[in-house]
C-alpha positions in Angstrom: 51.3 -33.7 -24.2 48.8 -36.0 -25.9 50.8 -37.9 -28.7 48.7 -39.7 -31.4 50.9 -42.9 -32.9 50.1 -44.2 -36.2 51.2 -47.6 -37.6 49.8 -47.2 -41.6 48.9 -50.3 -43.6 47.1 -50.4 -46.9 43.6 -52.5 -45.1 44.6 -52.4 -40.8 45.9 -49.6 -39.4 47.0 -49.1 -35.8 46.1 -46.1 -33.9 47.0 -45.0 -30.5 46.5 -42.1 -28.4 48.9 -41.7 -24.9 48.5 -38.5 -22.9 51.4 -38.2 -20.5 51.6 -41.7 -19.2 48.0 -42.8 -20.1 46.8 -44.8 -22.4 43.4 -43.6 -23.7 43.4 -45.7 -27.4 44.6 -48.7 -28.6 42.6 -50.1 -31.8 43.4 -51.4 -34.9 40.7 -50.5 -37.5 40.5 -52.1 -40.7 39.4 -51.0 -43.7 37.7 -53.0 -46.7 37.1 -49.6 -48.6 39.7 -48.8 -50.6 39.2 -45.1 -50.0 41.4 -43.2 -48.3 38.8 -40.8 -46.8 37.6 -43.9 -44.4 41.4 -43.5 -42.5 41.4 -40.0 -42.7 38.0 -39.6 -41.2 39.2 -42.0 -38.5 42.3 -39.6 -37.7 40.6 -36.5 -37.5 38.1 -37.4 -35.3 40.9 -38.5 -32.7 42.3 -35.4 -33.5 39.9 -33.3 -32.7 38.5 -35.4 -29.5 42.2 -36.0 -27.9 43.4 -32.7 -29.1 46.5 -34.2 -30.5 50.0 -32.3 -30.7 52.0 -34.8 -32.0 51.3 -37.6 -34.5 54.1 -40.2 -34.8 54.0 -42.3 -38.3 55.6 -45.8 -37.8 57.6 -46.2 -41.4 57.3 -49.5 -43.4 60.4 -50.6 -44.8 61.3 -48.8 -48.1 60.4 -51.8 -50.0 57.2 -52.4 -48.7 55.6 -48.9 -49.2 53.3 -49.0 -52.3 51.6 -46.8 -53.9 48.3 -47.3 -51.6 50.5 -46.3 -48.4 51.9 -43.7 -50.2 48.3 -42.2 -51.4 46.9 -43.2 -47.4 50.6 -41.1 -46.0 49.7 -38.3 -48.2 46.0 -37.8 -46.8 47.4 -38.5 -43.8 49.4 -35.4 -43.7 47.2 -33.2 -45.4 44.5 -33.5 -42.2 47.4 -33.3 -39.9 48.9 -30.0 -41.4 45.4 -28.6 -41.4 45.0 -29.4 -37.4 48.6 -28.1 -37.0 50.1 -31.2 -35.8 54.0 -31.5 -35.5 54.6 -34.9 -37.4 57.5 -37.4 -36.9 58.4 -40.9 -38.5 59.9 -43.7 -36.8 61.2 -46.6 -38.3 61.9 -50.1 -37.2 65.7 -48.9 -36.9 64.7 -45.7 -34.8 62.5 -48.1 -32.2 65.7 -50.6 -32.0 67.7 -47.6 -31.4 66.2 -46.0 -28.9 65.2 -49.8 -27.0 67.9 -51.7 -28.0 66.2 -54.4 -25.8 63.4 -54.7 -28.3 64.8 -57.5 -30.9 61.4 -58.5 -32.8 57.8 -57.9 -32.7 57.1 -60.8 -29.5 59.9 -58.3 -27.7 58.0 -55.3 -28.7 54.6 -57.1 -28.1 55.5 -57.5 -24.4 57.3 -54.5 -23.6 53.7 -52.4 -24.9 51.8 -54.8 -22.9 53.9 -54.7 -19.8 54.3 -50.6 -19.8 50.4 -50.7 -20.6 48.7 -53.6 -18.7 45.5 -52.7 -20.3 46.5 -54.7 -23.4 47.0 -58.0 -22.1 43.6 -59.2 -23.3 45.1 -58.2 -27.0 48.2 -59.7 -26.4 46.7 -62.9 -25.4 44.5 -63.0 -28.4 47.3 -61.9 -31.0 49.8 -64.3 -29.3 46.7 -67.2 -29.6 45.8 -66.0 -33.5 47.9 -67.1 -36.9 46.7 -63.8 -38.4 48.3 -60.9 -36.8 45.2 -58.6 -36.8 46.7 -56.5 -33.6 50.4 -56.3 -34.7 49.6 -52.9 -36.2 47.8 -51.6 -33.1 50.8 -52.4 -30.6 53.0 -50.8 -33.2 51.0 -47.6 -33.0 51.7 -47.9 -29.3 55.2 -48.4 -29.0 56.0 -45.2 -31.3 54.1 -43.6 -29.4 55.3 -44.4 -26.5 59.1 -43.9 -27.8 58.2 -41.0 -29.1 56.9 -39.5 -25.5 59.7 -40.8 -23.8 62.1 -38.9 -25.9 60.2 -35.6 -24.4 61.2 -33.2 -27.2 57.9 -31.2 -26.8 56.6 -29.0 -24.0 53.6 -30.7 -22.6 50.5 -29.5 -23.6 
């Protein structure tokens, strides 16, 4: 099953792509434009390279979703009904749930990078940075990840 996890944010968004215990993409892609077709266009060309069965949105907090998430959530799921993805949402609650050993973002930060040792180079830099430029990215991963560990689906 090739699961494609999505943390949204109004400029960076984090994408990642895990096919059964691999992880092919890890980016966070910022966007200046305030366009909504510049994420979507992202998306759907992971989509169609990866062939993606799942997409798993990581929630903001109620509070923090404005109007631009909600316009960029709405596009969002537009493309992914068209490519007949399965969506699911996780939340901050849902990832503590299902880790309970994951406290706060340096918790979360080092389980991604310890289940995927390909990310130590981004953890050093986002451990090293005041701005939090990859935060995003290893959130994409860790729904992701929860998300496939959870095995609901029949691989694909």
């Amino acid at each position: 099953m090739v699961v494609l996890g999505i943390s949204l944010g109004s400029r960076t968004t984090g994408i990642a792509v895990i096919k059964d215990n691999e992880l092919l993409v890890a980016r966070s892609v910022t966007v200046r434009n305030k366009k909504s077709t510049v994420h979507t266009a992202t998306l759907s060309r992971y989509i169609q390279q990866y062939k993606i069965f799942l997409v798993v949105i990581k929630m903001p907090p109620l509070t923090h979703i404005s109007e631009r998430i909600k316009e960029l959530l709405s596009h969002c799921l537009t493309l992914f009904q068209y490519h007949g993805c399965m969506v699911e949402y996780k939340d901050t609650k849902n990832i503590k749930e299902t880790m309970p050993e994951i406290t706060n973002k340096l918790d979360m930060i080092k389980f991604v990078t310890i289940t995927y040792p390909g990310l130590v180079p981004e953890m050093t830099k986002e451990l090293s940075n005041k701005n939090k430029y990859h935060q995003k990215m290893f959130e994409a991963v860790m729904v992701a990840h929860v998300s496939k560990e959870q095995k609901h689906y029949p691989p694909y």
